[in-house]
C-alpha positions in Angstrom: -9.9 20.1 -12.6 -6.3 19.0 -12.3 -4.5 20.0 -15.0 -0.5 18.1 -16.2 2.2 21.0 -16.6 0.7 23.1 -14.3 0.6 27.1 -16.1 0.9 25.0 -19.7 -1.5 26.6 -22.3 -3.3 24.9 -25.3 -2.8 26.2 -28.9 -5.2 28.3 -29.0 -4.2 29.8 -25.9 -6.8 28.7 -22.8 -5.5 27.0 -19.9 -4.6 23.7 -20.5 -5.5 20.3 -19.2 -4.5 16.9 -18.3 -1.9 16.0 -21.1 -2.2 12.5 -23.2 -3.6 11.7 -26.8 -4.8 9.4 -29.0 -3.1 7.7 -31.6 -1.5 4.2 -32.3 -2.9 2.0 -29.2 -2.4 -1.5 -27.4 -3.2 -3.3 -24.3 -2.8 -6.6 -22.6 -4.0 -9.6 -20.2 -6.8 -10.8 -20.0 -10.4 -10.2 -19.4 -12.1 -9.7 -16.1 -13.0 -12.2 -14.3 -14.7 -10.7 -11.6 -17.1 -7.3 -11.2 -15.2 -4.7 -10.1 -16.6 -2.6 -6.8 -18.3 0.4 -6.9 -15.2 2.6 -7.0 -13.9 0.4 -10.0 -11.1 -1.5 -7.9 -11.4 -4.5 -6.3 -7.8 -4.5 -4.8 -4.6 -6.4 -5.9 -2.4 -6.1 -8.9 -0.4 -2.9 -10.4 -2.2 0.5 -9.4 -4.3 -1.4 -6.9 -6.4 -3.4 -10.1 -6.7 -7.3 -9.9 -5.0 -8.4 -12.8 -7.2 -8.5 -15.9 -9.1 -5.7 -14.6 -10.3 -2.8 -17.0 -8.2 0.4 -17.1 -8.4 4.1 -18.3 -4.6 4.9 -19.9 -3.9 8.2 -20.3 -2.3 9.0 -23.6 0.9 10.6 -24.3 1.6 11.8 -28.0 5.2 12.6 -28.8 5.4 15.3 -31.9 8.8 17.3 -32.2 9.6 16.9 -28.4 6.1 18.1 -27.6 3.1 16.3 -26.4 0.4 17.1 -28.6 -2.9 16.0 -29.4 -4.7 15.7 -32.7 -8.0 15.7 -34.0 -8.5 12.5 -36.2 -5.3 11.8 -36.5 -4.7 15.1 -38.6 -1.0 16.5 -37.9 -1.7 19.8 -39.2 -5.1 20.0 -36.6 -3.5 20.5 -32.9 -5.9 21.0 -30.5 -3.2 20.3 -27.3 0.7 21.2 -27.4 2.1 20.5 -24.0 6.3 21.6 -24.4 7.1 19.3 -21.3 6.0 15.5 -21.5 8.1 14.5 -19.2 5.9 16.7 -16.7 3.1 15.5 -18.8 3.9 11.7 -17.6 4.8 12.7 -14.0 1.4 14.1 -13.6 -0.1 11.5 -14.5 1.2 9.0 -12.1 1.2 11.8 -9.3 -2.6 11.0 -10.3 -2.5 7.5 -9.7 -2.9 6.1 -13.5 -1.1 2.5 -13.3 -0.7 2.6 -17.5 0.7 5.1 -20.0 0.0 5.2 -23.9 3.0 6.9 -25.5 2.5 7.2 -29.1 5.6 8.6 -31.2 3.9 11.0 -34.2 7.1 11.6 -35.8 7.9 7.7 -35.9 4.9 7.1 -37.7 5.0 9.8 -40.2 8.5 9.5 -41.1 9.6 12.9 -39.8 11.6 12.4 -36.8 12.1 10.2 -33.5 11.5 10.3 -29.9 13.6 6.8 -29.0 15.5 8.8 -26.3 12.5 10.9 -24.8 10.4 7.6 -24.8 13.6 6.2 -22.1 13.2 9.1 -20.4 9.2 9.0 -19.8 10.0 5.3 -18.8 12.1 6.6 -16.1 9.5 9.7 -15.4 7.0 7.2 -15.4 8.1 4.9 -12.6 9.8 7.3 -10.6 7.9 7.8 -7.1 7.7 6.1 -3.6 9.9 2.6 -3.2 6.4 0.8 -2.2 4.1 2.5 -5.2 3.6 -0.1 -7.9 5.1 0.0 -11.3 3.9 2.2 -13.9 3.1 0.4 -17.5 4.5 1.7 -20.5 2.9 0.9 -23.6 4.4 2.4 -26.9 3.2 2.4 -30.4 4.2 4.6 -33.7 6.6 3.7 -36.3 7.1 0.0 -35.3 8.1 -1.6 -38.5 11.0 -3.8 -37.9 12.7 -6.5 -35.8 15.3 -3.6 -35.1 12.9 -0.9 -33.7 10.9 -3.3 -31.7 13.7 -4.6 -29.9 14.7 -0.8 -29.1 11.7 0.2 -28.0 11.4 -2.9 -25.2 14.9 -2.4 -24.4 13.9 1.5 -23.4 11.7 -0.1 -21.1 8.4 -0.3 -22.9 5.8 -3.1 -21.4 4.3 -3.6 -24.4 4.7 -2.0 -28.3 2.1 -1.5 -30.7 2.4 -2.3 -34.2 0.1 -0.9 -36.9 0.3 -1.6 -41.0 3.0 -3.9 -41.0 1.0 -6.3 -38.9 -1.7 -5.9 -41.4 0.2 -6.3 -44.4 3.1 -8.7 -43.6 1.5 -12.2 -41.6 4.3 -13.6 -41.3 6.6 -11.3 -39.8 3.7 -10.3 -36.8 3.8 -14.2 -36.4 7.1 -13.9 -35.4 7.6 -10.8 -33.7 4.5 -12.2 -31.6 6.5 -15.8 -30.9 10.1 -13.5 -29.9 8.2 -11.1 -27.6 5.3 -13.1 -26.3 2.6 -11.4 -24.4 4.4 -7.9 -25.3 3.0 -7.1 -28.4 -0.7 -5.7 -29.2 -2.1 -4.8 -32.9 -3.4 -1.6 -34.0 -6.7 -1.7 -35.6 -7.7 1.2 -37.1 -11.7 1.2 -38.0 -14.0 2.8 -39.9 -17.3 2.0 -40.9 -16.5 -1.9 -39.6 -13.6 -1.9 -41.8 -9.8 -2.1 -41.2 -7.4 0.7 -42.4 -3.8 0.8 -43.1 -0.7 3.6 -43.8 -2.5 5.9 -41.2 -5.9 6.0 -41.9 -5.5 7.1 -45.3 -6.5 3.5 -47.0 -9.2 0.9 -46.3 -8.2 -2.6 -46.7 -11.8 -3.8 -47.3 -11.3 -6.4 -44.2 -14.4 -6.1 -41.7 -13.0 -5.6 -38.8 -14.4 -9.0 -36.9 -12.7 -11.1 -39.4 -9.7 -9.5 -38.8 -9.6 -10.2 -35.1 -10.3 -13.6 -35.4 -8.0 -14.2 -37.8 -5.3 -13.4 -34.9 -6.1 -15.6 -32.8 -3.4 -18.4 -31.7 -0.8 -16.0 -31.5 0.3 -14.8 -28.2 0.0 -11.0 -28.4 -1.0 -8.9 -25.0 -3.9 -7.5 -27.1 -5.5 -5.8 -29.7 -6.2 -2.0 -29.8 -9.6 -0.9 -31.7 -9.4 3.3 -33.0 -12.5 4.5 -34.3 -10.9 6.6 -36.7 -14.4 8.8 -37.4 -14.4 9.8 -33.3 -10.7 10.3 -32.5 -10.3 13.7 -30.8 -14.1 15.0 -31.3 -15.2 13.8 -27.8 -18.4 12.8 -29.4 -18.8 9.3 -27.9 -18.4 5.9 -28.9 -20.2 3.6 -31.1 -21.6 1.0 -28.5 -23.5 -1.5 -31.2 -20.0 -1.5 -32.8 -17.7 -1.8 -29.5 -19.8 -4.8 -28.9 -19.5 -6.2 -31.9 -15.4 -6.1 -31.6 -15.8 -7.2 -28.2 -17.5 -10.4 -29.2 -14.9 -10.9 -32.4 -11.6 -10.9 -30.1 -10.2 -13.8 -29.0 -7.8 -11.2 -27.4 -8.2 -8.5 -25.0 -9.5 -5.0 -26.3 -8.6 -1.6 -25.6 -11.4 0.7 -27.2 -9.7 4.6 -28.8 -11.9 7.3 -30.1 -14.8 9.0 -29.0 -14.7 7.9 -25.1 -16.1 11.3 -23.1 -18.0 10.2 -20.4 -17.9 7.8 -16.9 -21.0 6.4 -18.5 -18.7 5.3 -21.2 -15.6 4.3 -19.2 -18.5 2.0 -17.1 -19.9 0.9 -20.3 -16.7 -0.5 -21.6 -15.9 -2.1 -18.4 -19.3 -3.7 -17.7 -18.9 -5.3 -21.5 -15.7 -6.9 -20.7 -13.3 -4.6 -22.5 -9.5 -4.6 -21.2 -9.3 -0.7 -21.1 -9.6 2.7 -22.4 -6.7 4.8 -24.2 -8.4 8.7 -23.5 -6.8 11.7 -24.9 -9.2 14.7 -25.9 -11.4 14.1 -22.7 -8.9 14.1 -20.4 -7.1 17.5 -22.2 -9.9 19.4 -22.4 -11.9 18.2 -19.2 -14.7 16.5 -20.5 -13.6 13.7 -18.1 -12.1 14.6 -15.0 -8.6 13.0 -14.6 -8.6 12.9 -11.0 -11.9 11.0 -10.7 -11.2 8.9 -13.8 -7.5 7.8 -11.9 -9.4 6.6 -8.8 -12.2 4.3 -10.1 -10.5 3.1 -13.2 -6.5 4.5 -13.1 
């Protein structure tokens, strides 16, 4: 297995894997609207994907300068530290992932900020031959405010993730939507069928299909779906329950938490899903990242 940072090492000290992690998500476009090929491409569109085709997005989780990944969202539980995400980032499109999932910890917990480092990954990101096609940047974490939206896009993000205020404050998601149309996606953070807010720490007793219907007419790029109970355990996914989003969403899905297997990845595709944010898998190897990038990168 391919590894990102090369001779890096996980905390507790065995070779590391492909860097990325799971955390505050988002996606965009539409659904597909034709089967894909055995190999999961059927040609056209960034990374060689027809546009609205289902995608595997490596995660990138920014906590003090490092990439890191947690286990259920726990700060204090790192399974992954990775000291270099800009290497972390390059490795990935060396692999031939069309989408990243940068996720700023420290934004989202109030302890610091990666505004800067997320410019940079941009740049890592999309650096590579003249005729390769664009990397996507999607960036979530911390996203509270008409001022830190705007800075995140103007770093070069594709699309930002927002998270409790979206949940909490209708109005101002209705208008954030209308300025940045098609470049916003929703967090929705689940457990047990039912939404939570203020990371993961409180239910706010909305079931979770409501929820995405309630969003519909407003023109966001997508909705991100966490199964808070899976995220980081590489246990699987709850397919009665990804189905049931599935069908709720008037807007594209990207499915977090719990994804571990190609069965999985084909499963999600197959049931008309806009993509997969994977962290844990792709650290520890459960999926391989080089076969993951060529059927669904």
């Amino acid at each position: 297995m391919s590894g990102v940072g090369g001779s890096e090492e996980r905390r507790d000290g065995s070779p590391g894997g492909p860097g990325g992690g799971a955390g505050d998500g988002g996606g965009g476009g539409g659904r597909p609207s034709e089967r894909a090929g055995d190999d999961g491409t059927t040609g056209g569109g960034a990374g060689g994907r027809p546009r609205g085709a289902f995608r595997a997005v490596p995660a990138v989780d920014l906590k003090g300068g490092r990439t890191v990944q947690l286990v259920g969202g726990r700060p204090e539980d790192e399974r992954v530290s990775l000291p270099d995400p800009g290497a972390v980032a390059r490795r990935w499109r060396e692999m031939g992932f069309g989408c990243l999932h940068v996720v700023d910890l420290d934004a989202a917990l109030g302890t610091g900020d990666h505004l800067a480092l997320i410019g940079q990954l941009v740049e890592e990101a999309r650096r590579g031959a003249d005729d390769a096609p664009p990397v996507e940047i999607q960036v979530g974490g911390g996203i509270r405010d008409d001022g830190r939206a705007a800075a995140v896009l103007d770093a070069g993000a594709d699309r930002i993730i927002v998270g409790t205020r979206a949940l909490e404050d209708r109005p101002w998601l209705e208008a954030l939507a209308r300025r940045h149309p098609g470049q916003v996606a929703v967090a929705a953070d689940i457990r047990d069928g039912f939404v939570l807010s203020r990371g993961w720490t409180e239910s706010t007793g909305l079931e979770v299909g409501r929820f995405l219907e309630g969003l519909g007419g407003l023109p966001l790029a997508g909705v991100l779906c966490t199964d808070v109970g899976r995220e980081g355990r590489v246990e699987g996914i709850d397919r009665e329950g990804v189905s049931r989003v599935l069908a709720a969403s008037p807007h594209p899905v990207w499915i977090s938490g719990g994804v571990s297997t190609a069965r999985e990845l084909t499963f999600l595709a197959e049931a008309g899903a806009r993509g997969a944010v994977l962290g844990m898998a792709l650290y520890t190897g459960a999926l391989d990242p080089e076969s993951v990038a060529r059927r669904w990168g």
